[in-house]
BALONU-167590 format. One record per atom (N, C-alpha, C): residue number from 1; chain; x, y, z. Coordinates in pm, whole numbers. Atoms other than C-alpha are relative to their C-alpha. Example, Ala and Ser with C-alpha at 12.3 -4.5 7.8 and 13.67 -1.06 7.14 Angstrom:
<rs>
lodren, bapa, c1, c2, c3
1, A, 89, -119, 0
1, A, 1230, -450, 780
1, A, 90, 120, 0
2, A, -82, -119, -6
2, A, 1367, -106, 714
2, A, -77, 109, 73
</rs>
This chain:
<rs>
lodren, bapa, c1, c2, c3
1, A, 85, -120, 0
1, A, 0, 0, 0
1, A, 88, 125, 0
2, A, -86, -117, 44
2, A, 133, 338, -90
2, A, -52, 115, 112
3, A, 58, -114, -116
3, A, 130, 592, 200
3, A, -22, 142, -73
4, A, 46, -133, 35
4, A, -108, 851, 136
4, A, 118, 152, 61
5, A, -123, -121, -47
5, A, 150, 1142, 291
5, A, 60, -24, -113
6, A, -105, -82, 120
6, A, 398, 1079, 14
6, A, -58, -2, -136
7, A, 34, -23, 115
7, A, 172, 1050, -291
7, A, -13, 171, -12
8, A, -44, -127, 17
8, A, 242, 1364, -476
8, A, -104, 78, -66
9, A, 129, -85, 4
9, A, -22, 1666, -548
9, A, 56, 45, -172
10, A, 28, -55, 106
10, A, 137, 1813, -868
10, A, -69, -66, -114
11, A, 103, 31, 106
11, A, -41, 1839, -1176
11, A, 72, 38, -130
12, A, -100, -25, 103
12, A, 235, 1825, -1454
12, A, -53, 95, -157
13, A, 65, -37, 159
13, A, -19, 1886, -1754
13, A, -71, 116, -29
14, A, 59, -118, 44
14, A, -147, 2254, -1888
14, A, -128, -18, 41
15, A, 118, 48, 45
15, A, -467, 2089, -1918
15, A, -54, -138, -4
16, A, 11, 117, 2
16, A, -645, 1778, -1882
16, A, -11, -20, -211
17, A, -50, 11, 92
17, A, -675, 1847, -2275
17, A, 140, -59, -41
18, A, -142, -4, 50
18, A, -312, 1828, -2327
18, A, 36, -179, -10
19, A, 8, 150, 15
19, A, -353, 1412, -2261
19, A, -68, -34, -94
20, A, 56, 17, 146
20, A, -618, 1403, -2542
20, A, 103, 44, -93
21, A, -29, -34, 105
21, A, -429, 1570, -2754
21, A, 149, -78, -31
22, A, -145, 76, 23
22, A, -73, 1334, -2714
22, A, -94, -130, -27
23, A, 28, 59, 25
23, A, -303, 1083, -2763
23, A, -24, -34, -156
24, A, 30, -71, 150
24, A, -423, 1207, -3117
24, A, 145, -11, -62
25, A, -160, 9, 4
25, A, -34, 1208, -3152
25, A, 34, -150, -42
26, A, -55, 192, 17
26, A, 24, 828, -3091
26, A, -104, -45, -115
27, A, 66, 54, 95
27, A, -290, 778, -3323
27, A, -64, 43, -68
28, A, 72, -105, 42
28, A, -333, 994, -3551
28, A, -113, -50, -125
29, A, 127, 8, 83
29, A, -691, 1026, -3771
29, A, 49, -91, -151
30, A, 2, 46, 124
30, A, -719, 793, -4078
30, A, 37, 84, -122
31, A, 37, -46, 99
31, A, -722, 908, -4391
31, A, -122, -28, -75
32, A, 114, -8, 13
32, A, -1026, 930, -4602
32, A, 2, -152, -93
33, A, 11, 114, 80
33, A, -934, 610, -4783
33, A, -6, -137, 104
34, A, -14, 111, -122
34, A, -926, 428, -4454
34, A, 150, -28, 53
35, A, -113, -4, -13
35, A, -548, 449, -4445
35, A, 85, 59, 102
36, A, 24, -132, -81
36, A, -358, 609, -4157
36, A, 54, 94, -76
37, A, -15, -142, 37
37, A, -287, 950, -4210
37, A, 186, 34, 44
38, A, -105, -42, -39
38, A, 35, 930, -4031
38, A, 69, -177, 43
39, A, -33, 122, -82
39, A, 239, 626, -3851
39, A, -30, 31, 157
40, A, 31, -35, -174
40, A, 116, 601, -3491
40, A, 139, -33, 60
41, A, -125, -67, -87
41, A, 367, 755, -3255
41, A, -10, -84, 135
42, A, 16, 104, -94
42, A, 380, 420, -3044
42, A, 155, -7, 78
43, A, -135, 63, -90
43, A, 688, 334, -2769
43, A, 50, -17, -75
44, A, -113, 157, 20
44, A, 1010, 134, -2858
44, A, -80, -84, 59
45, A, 30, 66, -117
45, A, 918, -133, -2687
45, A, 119, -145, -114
46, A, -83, 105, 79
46, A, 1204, -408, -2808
46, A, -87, -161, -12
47, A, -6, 113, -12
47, A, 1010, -716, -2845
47, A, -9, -87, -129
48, A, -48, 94, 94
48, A, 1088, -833, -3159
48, A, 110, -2, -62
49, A, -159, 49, 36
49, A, 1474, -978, -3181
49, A, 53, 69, -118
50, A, -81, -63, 157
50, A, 1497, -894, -3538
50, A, -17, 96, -49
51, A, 59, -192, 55
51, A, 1381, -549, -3549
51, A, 91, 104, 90
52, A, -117, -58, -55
52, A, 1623, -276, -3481
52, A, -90, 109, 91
53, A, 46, -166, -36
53, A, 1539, 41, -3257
53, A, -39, 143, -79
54, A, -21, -116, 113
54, A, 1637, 266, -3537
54, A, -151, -5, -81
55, A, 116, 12, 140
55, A, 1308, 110, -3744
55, A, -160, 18, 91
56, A, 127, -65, -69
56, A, 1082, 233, -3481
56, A, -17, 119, 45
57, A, -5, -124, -36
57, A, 931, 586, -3427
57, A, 31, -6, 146
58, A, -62, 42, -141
58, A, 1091, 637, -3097
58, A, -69, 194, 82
59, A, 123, -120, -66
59, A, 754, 846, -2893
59, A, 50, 54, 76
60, A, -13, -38, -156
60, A, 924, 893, -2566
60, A, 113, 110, -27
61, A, -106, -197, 41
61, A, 1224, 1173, -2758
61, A, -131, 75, -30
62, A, 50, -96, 24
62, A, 964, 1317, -2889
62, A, -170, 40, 87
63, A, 100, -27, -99
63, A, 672, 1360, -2598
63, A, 62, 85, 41
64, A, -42, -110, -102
64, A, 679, 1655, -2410
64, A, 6, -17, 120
65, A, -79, 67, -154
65, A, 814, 1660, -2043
65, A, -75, -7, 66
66, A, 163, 49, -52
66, A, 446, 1718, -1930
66, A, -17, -120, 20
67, A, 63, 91, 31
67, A, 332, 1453, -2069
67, A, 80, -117, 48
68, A, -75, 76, -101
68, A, 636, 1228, -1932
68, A, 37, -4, 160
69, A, 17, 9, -144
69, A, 600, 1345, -1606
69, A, -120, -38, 77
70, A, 165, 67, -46
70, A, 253, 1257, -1616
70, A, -29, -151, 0
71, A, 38, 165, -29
71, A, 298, 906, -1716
71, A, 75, -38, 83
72, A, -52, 20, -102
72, A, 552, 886, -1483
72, A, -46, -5, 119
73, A, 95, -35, -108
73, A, 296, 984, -1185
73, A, -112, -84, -35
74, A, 118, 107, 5
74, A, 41, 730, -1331
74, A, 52, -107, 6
75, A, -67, 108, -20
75, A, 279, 457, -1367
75, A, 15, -66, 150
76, A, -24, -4, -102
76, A, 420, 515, -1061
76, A, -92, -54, 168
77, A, 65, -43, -127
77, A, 126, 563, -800
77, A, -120, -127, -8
78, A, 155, 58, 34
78, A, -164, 343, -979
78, A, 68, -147, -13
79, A, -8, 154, -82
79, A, -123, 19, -766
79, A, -135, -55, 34
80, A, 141, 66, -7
80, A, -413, -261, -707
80, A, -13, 19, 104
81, A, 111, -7, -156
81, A, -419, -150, -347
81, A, -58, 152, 0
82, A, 99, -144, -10
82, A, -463, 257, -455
82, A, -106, -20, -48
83, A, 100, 40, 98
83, A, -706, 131, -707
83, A, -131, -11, 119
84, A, 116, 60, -92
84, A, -906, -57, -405
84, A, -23, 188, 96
85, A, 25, -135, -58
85, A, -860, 279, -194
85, A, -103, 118, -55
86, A, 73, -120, 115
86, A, -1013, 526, -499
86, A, -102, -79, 16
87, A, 124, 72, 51
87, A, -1307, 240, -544
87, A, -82, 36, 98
88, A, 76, -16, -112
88, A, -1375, 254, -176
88, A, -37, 163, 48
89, A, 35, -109, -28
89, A, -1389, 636, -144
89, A, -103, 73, -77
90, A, 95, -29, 107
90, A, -1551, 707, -476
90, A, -161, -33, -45
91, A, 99, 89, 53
91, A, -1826, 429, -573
91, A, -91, -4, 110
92, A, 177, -36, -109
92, A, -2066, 467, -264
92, A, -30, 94, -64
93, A, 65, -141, 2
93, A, -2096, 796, -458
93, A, -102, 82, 101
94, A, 53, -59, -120
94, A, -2171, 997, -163
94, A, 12, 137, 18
95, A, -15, -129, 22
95, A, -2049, 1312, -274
95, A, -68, 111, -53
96, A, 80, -87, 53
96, A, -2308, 1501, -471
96, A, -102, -47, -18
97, A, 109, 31, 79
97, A, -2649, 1470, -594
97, A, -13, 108, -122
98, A, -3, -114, 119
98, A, -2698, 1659, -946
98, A, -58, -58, -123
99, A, 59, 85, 141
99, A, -2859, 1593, -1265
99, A, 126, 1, -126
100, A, -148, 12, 138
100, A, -2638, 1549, -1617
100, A, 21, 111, 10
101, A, -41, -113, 44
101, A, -2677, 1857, -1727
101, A, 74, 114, 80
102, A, 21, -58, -80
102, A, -2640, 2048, -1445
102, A, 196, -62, 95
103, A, -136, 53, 26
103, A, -2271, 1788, -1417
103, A, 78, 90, -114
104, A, -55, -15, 40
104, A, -2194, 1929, -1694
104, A, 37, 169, -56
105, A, 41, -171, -19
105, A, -2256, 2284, -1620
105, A, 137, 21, 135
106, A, -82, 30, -70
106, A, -2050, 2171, -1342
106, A, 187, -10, -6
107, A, -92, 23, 53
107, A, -1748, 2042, -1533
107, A, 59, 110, -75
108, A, -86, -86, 69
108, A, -1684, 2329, -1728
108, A, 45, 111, 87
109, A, -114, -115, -88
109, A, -1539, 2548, -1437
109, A, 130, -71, 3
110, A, -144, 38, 21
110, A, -1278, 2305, -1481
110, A, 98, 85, -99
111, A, -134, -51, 121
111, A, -1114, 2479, -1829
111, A, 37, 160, 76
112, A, -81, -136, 3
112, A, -1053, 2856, -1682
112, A, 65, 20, 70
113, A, -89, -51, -154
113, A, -831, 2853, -1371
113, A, 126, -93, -120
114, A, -123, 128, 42
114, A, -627, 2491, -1575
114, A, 45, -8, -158
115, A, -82, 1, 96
115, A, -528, 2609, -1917
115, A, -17, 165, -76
116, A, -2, -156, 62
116, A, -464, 2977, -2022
116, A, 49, 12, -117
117, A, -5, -31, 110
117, A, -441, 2851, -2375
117, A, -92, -21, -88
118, A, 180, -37, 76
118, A, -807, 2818, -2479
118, A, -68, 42, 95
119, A, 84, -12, -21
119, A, -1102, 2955, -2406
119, A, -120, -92, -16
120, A, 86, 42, 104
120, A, -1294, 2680, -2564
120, A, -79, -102, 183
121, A, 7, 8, -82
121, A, -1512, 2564, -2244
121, A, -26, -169, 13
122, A, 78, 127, 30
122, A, -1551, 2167, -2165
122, A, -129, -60, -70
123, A, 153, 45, -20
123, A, -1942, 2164, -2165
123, A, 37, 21, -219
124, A, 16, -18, 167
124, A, -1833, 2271, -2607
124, A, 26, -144, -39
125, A, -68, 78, 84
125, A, -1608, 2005, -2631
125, A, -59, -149, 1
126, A, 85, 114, 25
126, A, -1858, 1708, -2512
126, A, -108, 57, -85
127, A, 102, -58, 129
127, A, -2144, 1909, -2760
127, A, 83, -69, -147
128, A, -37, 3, 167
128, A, -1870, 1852, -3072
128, A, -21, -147, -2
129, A, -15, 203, -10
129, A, -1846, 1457, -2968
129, A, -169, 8, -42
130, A, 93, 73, 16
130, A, -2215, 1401, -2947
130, A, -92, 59, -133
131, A, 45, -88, 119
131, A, -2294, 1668, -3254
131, A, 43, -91, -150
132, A, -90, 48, 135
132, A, -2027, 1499, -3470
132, A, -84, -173, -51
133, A, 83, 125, -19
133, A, -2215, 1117, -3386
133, A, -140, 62, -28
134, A, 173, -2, 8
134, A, -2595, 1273, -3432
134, A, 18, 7, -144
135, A, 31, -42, 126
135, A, -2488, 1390, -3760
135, A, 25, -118, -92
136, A, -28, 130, 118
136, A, -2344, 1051, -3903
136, A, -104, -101, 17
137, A, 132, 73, -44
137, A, -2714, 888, -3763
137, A, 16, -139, 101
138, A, -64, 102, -62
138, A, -2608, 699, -3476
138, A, -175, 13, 70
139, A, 141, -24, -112
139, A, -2911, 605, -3209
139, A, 79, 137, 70
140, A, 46, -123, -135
140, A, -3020, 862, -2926
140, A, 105, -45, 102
141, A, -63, 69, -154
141, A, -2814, 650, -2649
141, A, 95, 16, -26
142, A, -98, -33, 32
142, A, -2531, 652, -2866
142, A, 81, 167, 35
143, A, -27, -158, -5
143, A, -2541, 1028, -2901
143, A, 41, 49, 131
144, A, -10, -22, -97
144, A, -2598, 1084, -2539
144, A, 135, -73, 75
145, A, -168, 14, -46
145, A, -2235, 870, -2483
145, A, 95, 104, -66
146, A, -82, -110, 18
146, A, -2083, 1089, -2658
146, A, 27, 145, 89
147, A, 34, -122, -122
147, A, -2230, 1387, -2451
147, A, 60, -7, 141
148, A, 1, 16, -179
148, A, -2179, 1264, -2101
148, A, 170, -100, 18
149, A, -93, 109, -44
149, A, -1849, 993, -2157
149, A, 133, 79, 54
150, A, -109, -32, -62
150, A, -1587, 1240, -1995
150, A, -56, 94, 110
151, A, 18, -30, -126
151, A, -1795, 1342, -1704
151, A, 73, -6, 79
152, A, -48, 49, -157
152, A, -1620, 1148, -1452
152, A, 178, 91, 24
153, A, -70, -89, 37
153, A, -1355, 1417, -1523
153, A, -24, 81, 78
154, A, 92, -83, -130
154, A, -1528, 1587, -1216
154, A, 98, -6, 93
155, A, -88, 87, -103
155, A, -1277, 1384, -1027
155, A, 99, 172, 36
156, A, -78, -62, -25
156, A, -1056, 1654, -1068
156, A, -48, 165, 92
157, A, 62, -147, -37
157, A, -1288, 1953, -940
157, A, 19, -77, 192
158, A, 51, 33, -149
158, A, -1306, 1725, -598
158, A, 136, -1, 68
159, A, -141, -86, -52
159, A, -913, 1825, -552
159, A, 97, -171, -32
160, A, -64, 101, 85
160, A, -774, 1460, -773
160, A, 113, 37, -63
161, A, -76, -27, 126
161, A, -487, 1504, -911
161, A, 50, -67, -169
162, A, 45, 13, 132
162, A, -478, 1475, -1281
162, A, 66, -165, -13
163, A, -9, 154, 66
163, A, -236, 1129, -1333
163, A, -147, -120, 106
164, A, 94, 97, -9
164, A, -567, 935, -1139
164, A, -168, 52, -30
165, A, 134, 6, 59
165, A, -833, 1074, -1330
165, A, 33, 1, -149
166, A, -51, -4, 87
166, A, -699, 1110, -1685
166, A, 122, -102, -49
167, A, -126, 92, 58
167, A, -446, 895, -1880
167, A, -67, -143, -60
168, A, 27, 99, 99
168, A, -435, 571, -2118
168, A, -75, -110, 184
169, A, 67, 60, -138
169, A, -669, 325, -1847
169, A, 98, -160, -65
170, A, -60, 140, -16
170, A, -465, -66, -1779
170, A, -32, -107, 134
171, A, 1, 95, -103
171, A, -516, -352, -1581
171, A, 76, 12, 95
172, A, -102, 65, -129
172, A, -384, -395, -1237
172, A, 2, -122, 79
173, A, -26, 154, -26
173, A, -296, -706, -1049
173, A, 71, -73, -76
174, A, -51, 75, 63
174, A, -147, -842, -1319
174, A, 103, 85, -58
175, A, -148, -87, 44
175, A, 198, -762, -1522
175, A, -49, 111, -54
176, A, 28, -108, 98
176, A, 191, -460, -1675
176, A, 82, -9, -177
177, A, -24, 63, 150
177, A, 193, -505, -2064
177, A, 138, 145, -40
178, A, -72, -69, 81
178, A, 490, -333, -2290
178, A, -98, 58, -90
179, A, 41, -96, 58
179, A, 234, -169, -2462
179, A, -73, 102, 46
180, A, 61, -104, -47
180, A, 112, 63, -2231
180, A, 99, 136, -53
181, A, -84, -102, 46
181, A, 277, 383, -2322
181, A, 102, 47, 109
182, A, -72, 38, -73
182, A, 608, 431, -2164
182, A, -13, -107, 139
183, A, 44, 82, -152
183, A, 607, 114, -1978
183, A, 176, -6, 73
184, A, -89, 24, -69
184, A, 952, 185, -1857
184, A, -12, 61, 165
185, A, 8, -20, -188
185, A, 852, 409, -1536
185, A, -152, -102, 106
186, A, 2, 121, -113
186, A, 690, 100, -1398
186, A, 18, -47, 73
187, A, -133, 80, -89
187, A, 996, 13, -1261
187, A, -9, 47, 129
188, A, -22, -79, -155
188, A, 929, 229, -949
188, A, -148, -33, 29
189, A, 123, 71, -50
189, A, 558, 92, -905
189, A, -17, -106, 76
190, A, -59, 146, -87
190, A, 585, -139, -591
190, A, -89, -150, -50
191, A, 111, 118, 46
191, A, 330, -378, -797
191, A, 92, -89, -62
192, A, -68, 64, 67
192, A, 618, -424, -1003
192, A, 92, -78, 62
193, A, -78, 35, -57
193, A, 822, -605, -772
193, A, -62, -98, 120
194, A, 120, 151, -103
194, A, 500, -843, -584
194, A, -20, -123, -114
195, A, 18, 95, 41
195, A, 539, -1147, -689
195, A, -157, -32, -89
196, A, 115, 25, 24
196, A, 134, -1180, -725
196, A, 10, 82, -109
197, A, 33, -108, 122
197, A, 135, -940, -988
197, A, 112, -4, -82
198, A, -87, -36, 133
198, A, 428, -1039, -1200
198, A, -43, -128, -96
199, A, -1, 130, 164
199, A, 264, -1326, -1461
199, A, -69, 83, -107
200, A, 66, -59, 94
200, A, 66, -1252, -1733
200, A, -180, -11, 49
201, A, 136, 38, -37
201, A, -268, -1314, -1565
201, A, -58, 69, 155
202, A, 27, -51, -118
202, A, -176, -1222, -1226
202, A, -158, -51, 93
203, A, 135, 65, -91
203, A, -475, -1246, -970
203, A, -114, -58, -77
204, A, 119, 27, 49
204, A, -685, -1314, -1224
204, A, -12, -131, -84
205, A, -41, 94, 74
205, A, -773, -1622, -1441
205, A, -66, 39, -184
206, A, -17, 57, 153
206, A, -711, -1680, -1859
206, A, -157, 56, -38
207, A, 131, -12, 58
207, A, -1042, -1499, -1989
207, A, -111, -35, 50
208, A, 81, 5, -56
208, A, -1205, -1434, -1720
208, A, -68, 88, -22
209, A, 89, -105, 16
209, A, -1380, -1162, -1852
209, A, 25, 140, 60
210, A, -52, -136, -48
210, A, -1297, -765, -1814
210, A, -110, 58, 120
211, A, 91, -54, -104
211, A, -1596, -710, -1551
211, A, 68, -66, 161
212, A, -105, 47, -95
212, A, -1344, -940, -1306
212, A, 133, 16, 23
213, A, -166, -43, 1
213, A, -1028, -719, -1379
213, A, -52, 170, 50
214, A, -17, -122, -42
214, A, -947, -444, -1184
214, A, 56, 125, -51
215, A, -88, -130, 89
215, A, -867, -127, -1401
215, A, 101, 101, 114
216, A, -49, -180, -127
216, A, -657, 183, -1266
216, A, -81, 113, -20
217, A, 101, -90, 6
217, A, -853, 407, -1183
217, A, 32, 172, -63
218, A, 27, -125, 65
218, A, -987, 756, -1334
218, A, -120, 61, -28
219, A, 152, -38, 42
219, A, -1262, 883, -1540
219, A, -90, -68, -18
220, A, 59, 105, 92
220, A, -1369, 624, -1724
220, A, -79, -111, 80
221, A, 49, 81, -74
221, A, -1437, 370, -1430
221, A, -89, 82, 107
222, A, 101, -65, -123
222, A, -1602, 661, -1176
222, A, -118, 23, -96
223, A, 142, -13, 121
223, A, -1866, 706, -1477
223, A, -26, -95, 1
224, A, 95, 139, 9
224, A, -1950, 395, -1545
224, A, -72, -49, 99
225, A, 79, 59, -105
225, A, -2069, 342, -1185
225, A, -100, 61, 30
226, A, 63, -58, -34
226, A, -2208, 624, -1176
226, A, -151, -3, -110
227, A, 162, 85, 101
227, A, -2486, 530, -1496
227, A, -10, -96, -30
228, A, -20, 135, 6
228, A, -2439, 177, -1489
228, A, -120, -43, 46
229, A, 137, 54, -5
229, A, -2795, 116, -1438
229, A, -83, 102, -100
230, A, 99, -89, 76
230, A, -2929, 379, -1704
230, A, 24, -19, -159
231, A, -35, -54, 107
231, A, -2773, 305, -2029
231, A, 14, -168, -79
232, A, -64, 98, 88
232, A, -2725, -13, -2286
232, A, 114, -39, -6
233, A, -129, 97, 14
233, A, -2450, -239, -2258
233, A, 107, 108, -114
234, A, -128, -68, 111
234, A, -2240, -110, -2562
234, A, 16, 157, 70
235, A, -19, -133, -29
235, A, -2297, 252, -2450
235, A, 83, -23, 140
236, A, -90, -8, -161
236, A, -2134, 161, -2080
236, A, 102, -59, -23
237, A, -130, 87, 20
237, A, -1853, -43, -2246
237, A, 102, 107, -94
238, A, -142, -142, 65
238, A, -1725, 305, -2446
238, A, -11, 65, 92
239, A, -8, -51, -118
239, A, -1776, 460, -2120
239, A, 98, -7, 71
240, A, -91, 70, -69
240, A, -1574, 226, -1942
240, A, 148, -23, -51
241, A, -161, 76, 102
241, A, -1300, 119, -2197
241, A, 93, 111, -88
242, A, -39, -102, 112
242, A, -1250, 475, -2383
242, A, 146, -14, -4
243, A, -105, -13, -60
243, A, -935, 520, -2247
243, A, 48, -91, 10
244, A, -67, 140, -25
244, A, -831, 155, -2232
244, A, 104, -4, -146
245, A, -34, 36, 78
245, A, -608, 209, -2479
245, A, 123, -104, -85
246, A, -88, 116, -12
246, A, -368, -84, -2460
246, A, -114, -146, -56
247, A, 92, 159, 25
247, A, -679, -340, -2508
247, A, -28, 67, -90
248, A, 74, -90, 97
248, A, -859, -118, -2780
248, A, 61, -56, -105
249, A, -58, 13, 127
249, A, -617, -52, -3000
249, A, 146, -107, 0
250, A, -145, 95, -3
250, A, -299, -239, -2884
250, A, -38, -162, -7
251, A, 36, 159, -37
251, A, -472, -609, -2818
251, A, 107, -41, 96
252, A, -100, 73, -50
252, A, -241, -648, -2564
252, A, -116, -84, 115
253, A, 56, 68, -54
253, A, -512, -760, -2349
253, A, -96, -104, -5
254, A, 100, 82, 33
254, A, -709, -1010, -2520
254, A, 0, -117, 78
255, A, 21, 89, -100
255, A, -598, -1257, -2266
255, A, -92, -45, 123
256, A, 90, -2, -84
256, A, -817, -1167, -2050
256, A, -163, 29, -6
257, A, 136, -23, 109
257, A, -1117, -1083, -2241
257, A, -115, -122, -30
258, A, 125, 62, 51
258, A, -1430, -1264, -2280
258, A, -36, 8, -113
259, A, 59, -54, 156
259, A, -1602, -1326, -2646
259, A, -78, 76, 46
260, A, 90, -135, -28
260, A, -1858, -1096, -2460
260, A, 93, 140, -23
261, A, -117, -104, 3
261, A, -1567, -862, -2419
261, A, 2, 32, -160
262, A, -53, -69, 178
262, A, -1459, -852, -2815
262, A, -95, 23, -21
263, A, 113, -39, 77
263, A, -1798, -861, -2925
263, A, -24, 124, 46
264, A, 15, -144, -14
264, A, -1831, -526, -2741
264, A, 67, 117, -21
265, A, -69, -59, 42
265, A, -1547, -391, -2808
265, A, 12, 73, -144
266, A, 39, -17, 111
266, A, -1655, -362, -3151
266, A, -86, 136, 41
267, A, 91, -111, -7
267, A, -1869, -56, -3013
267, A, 63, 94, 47
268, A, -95, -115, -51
268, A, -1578, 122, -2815
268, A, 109, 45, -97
269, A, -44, -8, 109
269, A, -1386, 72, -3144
269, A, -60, 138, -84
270, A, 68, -72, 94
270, A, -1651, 291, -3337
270, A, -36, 96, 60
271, A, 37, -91, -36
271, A, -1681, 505, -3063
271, A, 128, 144, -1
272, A, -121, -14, 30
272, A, -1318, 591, -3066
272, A, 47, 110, -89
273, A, -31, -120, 53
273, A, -1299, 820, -3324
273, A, -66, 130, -38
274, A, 90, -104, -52
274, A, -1556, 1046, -3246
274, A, 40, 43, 144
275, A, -54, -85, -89
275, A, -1365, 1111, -2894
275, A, 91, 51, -53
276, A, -149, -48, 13
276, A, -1019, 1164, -3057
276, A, -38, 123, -100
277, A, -23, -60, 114
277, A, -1115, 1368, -3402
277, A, -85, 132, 7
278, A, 140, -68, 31
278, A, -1425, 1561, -3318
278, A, 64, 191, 67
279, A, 15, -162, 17
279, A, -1267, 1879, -3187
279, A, 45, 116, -72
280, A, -27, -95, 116
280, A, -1292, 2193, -3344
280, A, 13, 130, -26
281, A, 52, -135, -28
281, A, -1298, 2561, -3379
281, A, -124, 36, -21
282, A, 143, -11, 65
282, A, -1619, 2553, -3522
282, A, -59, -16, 170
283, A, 71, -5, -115
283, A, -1805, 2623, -3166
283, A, -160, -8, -17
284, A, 93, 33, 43
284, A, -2116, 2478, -3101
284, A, -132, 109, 94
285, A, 68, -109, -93
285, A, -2430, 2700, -2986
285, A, -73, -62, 112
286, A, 53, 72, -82
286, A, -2499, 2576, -2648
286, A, -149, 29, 77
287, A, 139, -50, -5
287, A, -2803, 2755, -2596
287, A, -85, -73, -37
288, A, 120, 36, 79
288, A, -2990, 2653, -2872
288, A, 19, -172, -21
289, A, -38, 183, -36
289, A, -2832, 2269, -2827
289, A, -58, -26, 120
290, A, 48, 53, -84
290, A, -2941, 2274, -2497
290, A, -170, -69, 7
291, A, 103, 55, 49
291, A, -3325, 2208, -2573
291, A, -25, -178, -8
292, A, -40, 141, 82
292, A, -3246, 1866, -2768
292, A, 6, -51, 120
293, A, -71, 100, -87
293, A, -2995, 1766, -2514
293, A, -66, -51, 167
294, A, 31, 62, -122
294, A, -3166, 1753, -2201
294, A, -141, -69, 5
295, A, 112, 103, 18
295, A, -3443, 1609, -2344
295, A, 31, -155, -51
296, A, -61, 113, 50
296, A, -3252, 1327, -2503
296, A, 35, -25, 202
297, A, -28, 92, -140
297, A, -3120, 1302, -2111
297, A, -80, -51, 106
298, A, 147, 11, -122
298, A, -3497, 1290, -1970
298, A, -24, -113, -24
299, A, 103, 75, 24
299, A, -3540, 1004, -2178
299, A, 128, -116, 62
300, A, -86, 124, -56
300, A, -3256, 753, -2000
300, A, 43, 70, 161
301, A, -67, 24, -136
301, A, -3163, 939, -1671
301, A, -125, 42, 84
302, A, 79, -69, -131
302, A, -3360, 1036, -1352
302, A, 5, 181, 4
303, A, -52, -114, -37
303, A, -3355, 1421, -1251
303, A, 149, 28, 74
304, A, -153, -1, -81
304, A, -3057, 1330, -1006
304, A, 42, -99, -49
305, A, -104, 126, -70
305, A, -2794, 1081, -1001
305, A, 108, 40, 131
306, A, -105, 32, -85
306, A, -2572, 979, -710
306, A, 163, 68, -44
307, A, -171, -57, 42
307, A, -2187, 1142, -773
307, A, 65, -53, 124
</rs>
């Protein structure tokens, strides 16, 4: 267990933006032929003998020191016993009562104190996600993930510091995969050095299904508990998994995965590039959006939820 006294308060990153946007980095947008657009800006990670260093884009020169001090502070801190600690303080949700909208009226006092290089306010930048999905004719439920899937992004208004609400989401208990993004500051994670947690399976067994693996915690898992009785399976599995991006896009975790698992994954897949691509200068009018939107949220949530 990691003594609360020395876990550390700073907040390396401009912006909780500034992690979306190195993300967009490692994977950048297709092209219109389906092609990528770029080579994704993935680790070294040496594990194949006959492939040199030189023949891989090498992410970690070119990340900014932010952004390495940030995975360094998520690496580092996000152990299966903080994990249990965050679950147990968080998931009674005992902290607020509030409706969506009214969350997400909430959330946008986050952008003006934590990045003095936009103006552009949260509550826009979930509008472009669920604007960009209404317009390519997705369902209503769909839409409304788009809207609401970086709520739990709240975390940080409740005095969180940014590496355990933000960052690529990974299994704990078990090894930590070479494809997490820099998996070298690991090495100082006391998980990495418990026996129980160094196979490939760790506490858990061979495809047992991702609802019996303990993530590290953040956004992605304090949301999901928090509408995990209001929403369709697929819609709570891009909720949950957005950010998983080691199982997503890397497959490093299919070991543990259920065919329930892939078969859903197929929905956090397609949700995927409607979080990464959708923002824009083009500002959306939240006024005259609001109408729609909280009627689309009358028709799946309560007036309150639990926070």
């Amino acid at each position: 267990m990691i003594d609360s006294a020395r876990t550390p308060e700073p907040n390396p990153l401009g912006s909780l933006d500034e992690w979306d946007d190195d993300v967009k980095r490692r994977y950048p947008e297709p092209a219109a032929d389906g092609s990528p657009s770029a080579p994704a800006a993935k680790p070294f990670v040496a594990t194949n003998p006959d492939k040199k260093k030189e023949e891989f884009r090498d992410y970690r020169a070119e990340a900014r020191a932010s952004v390495k001090e940030f995975y360094r502070l998520n690496h580092t801190y996000q152990t299966y016993d903080f994990v249990q600690q965050k679950r147990a303080e968080f998931l009674p949700r005992t902290h607020a009562r509030m409706g969506v909208w009214e969350a997400l009226e909430f959330l946008n006092t986050l952008v003006d104190d934590s990045d003095p290089d936009t103006d552009v306010p949260q509550i826009e930048h979930c509008l472009q996600t669920a604007e960009a999905i209404r317009r390519d004719g997705h369902p209503r439920w769909f839409i409304l993930t788009g809207l609401i899937h970086d709520l739990g992004k709240i975390l940080c208004l409740r005095g969180e510091p940014q590496w355990c609400v933000v960052g690529d989401t990974f299994p704990v208990g078990c090894r930590f995969s070479e494809s997490i993004v820099f998996p070298e500051f690991f090495s100082e994670n006391p998980d990495s050095r418990d026996s129980r947690y160094q196979t490939e399976c760790g506490v858990y067994e061979r495809n047992c299904g991702l609802d019996r693996v303990t993530m590290s915690w953040g956004h992605d898992e304090y949301l999901y508990h928090v509408v995990k009785d209001y929403l369709p399976e697929p819609a709570l599995y891009m909720i949950r998994y957005h950010s998983f991006y080691p199982g997503h896009r890397e497959r490093a975790y299919d070991h543990l995965m259920s065919e329930h698992d892939q078969k859903l994954f197929a929905a956090v897949r397609a949700f995927n590039p409607y979080d990464l691509y959708t923002k824009s200068e083009e500002r959306p009018n939240v006024a005259a959006l609001r109408p729609f939107y909280e009627a689309l949220i009358a028709e799946y949530f309560p007036p309150q939820l639990a926070w």
